[in-house]
N, C-alpha and C positions, 0 to 999 in steps of 0.2 A: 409415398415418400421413401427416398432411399436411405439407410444410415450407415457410413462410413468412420472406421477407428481410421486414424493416422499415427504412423510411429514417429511422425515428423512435421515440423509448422512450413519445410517447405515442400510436403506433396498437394498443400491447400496453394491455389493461385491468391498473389498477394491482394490484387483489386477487388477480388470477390470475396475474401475475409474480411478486409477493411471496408466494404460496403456494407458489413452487416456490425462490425464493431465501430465503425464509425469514430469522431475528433475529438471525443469525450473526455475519455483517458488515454492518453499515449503510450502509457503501458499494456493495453490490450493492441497496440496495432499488430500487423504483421511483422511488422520491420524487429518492433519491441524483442517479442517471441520469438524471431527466427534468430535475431542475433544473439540472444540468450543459446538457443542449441548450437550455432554453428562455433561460437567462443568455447562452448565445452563447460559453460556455467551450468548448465541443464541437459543432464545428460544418464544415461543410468549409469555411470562412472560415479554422478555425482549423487545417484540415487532419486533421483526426476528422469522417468520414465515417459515420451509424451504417448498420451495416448489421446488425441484431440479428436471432438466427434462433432461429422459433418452431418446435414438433412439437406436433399436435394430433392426435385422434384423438376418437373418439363420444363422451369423458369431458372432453372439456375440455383443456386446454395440457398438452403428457405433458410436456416439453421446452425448453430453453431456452436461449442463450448467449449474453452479450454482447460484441458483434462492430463493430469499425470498419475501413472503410478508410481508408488511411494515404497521407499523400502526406511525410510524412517522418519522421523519428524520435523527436521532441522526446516530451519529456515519459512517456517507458516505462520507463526504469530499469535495461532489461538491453537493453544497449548492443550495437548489429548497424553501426554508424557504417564499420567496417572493411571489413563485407561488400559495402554498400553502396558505398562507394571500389574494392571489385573486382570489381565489375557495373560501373560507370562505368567504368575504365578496360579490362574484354573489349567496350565499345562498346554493352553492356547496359544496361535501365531496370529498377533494382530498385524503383524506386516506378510504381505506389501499388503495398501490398501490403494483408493484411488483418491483423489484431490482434484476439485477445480476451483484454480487459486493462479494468479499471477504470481510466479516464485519470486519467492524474497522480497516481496509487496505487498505490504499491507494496507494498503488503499481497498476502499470500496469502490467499486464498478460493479456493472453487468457482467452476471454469468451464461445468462440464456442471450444469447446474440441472434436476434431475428430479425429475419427481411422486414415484418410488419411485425409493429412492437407490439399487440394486442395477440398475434397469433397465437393462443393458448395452446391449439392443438401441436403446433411444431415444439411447446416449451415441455406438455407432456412428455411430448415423444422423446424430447435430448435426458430428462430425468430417467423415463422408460429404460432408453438407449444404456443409459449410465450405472443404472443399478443392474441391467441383465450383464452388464460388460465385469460388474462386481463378482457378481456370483459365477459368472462363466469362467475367470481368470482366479476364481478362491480368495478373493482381496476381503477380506474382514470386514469391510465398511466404505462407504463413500463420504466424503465429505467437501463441503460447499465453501468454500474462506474469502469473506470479505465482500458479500454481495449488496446489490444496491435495496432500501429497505420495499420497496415496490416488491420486486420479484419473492418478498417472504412466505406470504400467503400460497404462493404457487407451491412453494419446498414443502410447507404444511399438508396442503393436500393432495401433494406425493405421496406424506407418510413419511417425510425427515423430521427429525427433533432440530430446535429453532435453537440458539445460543445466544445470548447477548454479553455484550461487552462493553468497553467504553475507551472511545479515543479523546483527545483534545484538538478542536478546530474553531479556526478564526472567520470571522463572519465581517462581510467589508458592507457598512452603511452609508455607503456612498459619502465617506469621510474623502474631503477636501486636501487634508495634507496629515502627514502622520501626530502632528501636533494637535489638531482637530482632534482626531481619534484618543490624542491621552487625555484630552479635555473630558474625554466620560470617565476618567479613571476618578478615583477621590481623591482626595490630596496627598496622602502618605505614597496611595502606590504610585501617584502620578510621578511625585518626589522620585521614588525608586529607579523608576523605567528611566527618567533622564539621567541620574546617577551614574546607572550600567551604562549608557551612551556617551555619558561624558569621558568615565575612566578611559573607555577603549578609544573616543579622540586623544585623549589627552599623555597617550601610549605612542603616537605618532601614528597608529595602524590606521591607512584606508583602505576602499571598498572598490573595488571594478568587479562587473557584472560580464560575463561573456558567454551568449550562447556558442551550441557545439559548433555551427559555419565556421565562427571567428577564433575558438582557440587554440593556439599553435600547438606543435607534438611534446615541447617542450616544457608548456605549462601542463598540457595535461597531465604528462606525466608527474610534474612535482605534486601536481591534483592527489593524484594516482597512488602519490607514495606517501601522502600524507594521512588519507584516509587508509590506510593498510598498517601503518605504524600505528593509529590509534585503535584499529582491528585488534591487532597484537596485541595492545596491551592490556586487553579485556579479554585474553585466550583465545580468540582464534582470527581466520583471513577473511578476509573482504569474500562474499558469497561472489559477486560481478567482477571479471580482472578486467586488464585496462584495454585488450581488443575488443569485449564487448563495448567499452567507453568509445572507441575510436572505430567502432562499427556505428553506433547510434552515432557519431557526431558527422558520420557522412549519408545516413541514412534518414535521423529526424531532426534535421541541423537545427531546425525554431523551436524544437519540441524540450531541448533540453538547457538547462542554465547552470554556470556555474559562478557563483557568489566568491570571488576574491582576495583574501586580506592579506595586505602587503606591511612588508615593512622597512623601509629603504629600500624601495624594487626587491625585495624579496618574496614573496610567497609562506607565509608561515602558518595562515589558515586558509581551509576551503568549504562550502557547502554544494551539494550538487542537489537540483531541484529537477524535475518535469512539471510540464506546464501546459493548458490550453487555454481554450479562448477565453476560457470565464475561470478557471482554478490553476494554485498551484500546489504542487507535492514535495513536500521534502523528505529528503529520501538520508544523505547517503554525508559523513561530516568529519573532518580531520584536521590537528594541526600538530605544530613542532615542539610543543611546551602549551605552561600554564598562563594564561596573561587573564588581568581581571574580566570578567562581563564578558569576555569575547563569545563563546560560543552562545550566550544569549543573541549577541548584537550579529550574529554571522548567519546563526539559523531562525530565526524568530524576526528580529526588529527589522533586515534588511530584506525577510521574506514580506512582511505586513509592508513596510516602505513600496514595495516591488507592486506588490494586489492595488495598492491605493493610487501609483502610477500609472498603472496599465487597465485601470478599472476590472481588475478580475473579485470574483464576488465571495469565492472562498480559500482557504488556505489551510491545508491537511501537512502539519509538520514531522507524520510522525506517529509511531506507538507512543504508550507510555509516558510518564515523567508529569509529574501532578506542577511543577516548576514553571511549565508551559500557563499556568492557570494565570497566575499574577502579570504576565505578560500579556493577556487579553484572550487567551482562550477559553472556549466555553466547551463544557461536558457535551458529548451524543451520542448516541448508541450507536454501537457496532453490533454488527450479525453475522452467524454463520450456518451450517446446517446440517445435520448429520444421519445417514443413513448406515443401521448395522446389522449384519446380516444373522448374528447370533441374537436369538428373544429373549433370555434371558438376561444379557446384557445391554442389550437395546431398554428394557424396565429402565434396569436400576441407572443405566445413564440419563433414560426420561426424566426421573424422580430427581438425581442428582440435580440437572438443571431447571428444572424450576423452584429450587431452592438457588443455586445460584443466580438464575436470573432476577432473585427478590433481590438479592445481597447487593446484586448490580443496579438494581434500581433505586434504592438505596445512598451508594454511595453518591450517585452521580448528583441525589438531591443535596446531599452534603458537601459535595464539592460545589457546587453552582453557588452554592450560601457564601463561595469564600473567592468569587469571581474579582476583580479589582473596579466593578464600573459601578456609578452611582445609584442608589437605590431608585431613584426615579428618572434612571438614564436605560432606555428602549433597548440598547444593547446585551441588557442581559439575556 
C-alpha cells in the first residue's frame, strides 16, 4: 500500500475519490471539497490547511480521508478552546494540529472512506498514515470530527480518546402527510406546531423550494446576502461565500436546496439544505428582519414537509438549540476522536471525558423525557 499527503482535493481524480466516498453525504464528494479550496473558503489563508491522505495499491485508490491542518479552532463544532488555553498556559503550542472533519460541517459521515467498507487493514493504515503525519509535521494532536458511530471502535483501538456529544434529529415513520406526523404530538404541542404555521400564513409569507440547477444568479444572491447579514449580526461572516454557492450549484445541481420565503415576490427569508437519497441537512439560514414562527417554519417544519414528500428517512437540522426538540426532534449522539501527542495531557483529557461523556449521557436522557410525541407513540 502506498500512502499519499495531498496539499489539494484537486491532485485526487474526482471519479476515484467519489468511488470511495460514495452518495451518502454530499458534503464528502469531490466536487463538495474541491469547491471549498478553489473559492478560497478553505485555505491556509483561512487556516485549513488540506492535507488529504490517499492508500493506493495495484487496483487503484484502496483508501481515503479527508484531512487538514489547523492553525486554530474556528469553524468545527466540537469545541477543544479549553485544551488549547492549557497548552498555552504549560508554555505549550497546541496549534497547528491536524483535523478530519468536513469544514464548517457538522454532520456526521464517514471518515475512513474505503474501497471495501470491512477493509480494516486500509482503515489501520489511514489512522497509521495520520498520526505519523502528526508527529512528523509537530501538530500537537489529531482529531476525528463528526464520524459515523460504526467506525468508533476502530479510533478506539487506534488509541484515540472517543468524545460524545449530542445533536437534534428528525426521524421520518413513514408519516403520510405532515399532519399525520403532528398526530403523535400530544395535544398542547400539537396545538403549538400549527400556531407557528398558521402566524407565518397568515403573514402573507410563502414557500418555493429550488434546487441549485434552477436558481437564478439573482436569487442567489439575495440567498447570499441574506444569510451574511444574519452572519453579522452574531459577529462574524458566513464561513462559505457565494462562488462557493454558484460552484456547487453547477457542480451538485440535485444535491443542494434552497427553501424560499417570499413576501410580495420578495425574498425576505432563506434556508440552504444538502440532500441525498434518503437524508436531508440543514445547513446554512437568513432573513431581512423578525417575523413570528418563521425561522421555525423555514428551517424545521418545511424541512420535515420536504423528508415526508420525498420519502427521505432522516433529517439533520443542525448543531445545537434544544427549541429543535418540541418541533419533533429527538436527542443522538454525536462523536468525535481524539489523538494527543503529549501524555500527560493525553491523561488528563482521557479523564476529562469520561466525566463529560456521563454529563452527556445524562442530558440527552433528560431531554428525550421532554420530546412532544405521545407517551405511547413509537416515535419516541
Amino acid at each position: 500500500m502506498r500512502v499519499t499527503v495531498h496539499s489539494a482535493m484537486a491532485e485526487i481524480a474526482r471519479d476515484d475519490w467519489n468511488a470511495l466516498a460514495g452518495t451518502d453525504y454530499p458534503f464528502l464528494r469531490h466536487e463538495f471539497l474541491l469547491a471549498a479550496e478553489q473559492s478560497g473558503c478553505v485555505s491556509p489563508d483561512t487556516g485549513w490547511s488540506p492535507r488529504h491522505l490517499t492508500i493506493s495499491d495495484d487496483d487503484g485508490l484502496r483508501a481515503a480521508m479527508p484531512l487538514y491542518e489547523k492553525s486554530h479552532s474556528w469553524g468545527e463544532f466540537v469545541f477543544d478552546w479549553a485544551w488549547a488555553n492549557a497548552y498555552d498556559q504549560a508554555g505549550l503550542s497546541y496549534y497547528p494540529k491536524l483535523v478530519s472533519a468536513v469544514p464548517f460541517t457538522p454532520a456526521p459521515s464517514r471518515r475512513l472512506l474505503l474501497r471495501d467498507t470491512d477493509d480494516k487493514v486500509a482503515g489501520k493504515a489511514l489512522l497509521a498514515a495520520a498520526i505519523k503525519l502528526a508527529e512528523d509535521t509537530d501538530c500537537s494532536s489529531f482529531h476525528i470530527l463528526f464520524p459515523t458511530a460504526p467506525e468508533i471502535d476502530a479510533f478506539g483501538d487506534a488509541g484515540l480518546l472517543i468524545r460524545k456529544d449530542c445533536q437534534f434529529h428528525w426521524h421520518n415513520k413513514h408519516y403520510p402527510s405532515f399532519e399525520r406526523f403532528l398526530e403523535t404530538f400530544t395535544s398542547a404541542k400539537r396545538k403549538k406546531a400549527r400556531r407557528d404555521r398558521r402566524r407565518v400564513r397568515e403573514s402573507g409569507i410563502r414557500f418555493r423550494r429550488v434546487h441549485g440547477a434552477d436558481i437564478d444568479a439573482s436569487s442567489l444572491s439575495a440567498v447570499y446576502q441574506l444569510i451574511s447579514n444574519t452572519f453579522m449580526r452574531r459577529g462574524s461572516m458566513p464561513y462559505y461565500s457565494e462562488a462557493f454557492f454558484r460552484d456547487l450549484n453547477a457542480q451538485l445541481p440535485n444535491s443542494i436546496l434552497y427553501v424560499l420565503a417570499e413576501l410580495d415576490s420578495a425574498i425576505v427569508a432563506a434556508a440552504v439544505f444538502f440532500e441525498s437519497e434518503h437524508a436531508l441537512y440543514g445547513r446554512y439560514w437568513g432573513s431581512n428582519g423578525h417575523y413570528d414562527a418563521l425561522h421555525f417554519e423555514t428551517c424545521y417544519y418545511q424541512g420535515i414537509d420536504y423528508c415526508i414528500e420525498t420519502g427521505k428517512t432522516l433529517f439533520e437540522p443542525g448543531t445545537q438549540g434544544e427549541h429543535k426538540v418540541s418541533r419533533g426532534f429527538s436527542p443522538v449522539t454525536t462523536w468525535s476522536a481524539h489523538w494527543l501527542a503529549h501524555p500527560q495531557f493525553a491523561s488528563a483529557i482521557e479523564r476529562y471525558l469520561d466525566e463529560e461523556g456521563k454529563h452527556v449521557e445524562r442530558y440527552i436522557d433528560e431531554v428525550d423525557s421532554h420530546t412532544p410525541y405521545k407517551e405511547t407513540d413509537s416515535s419516541r
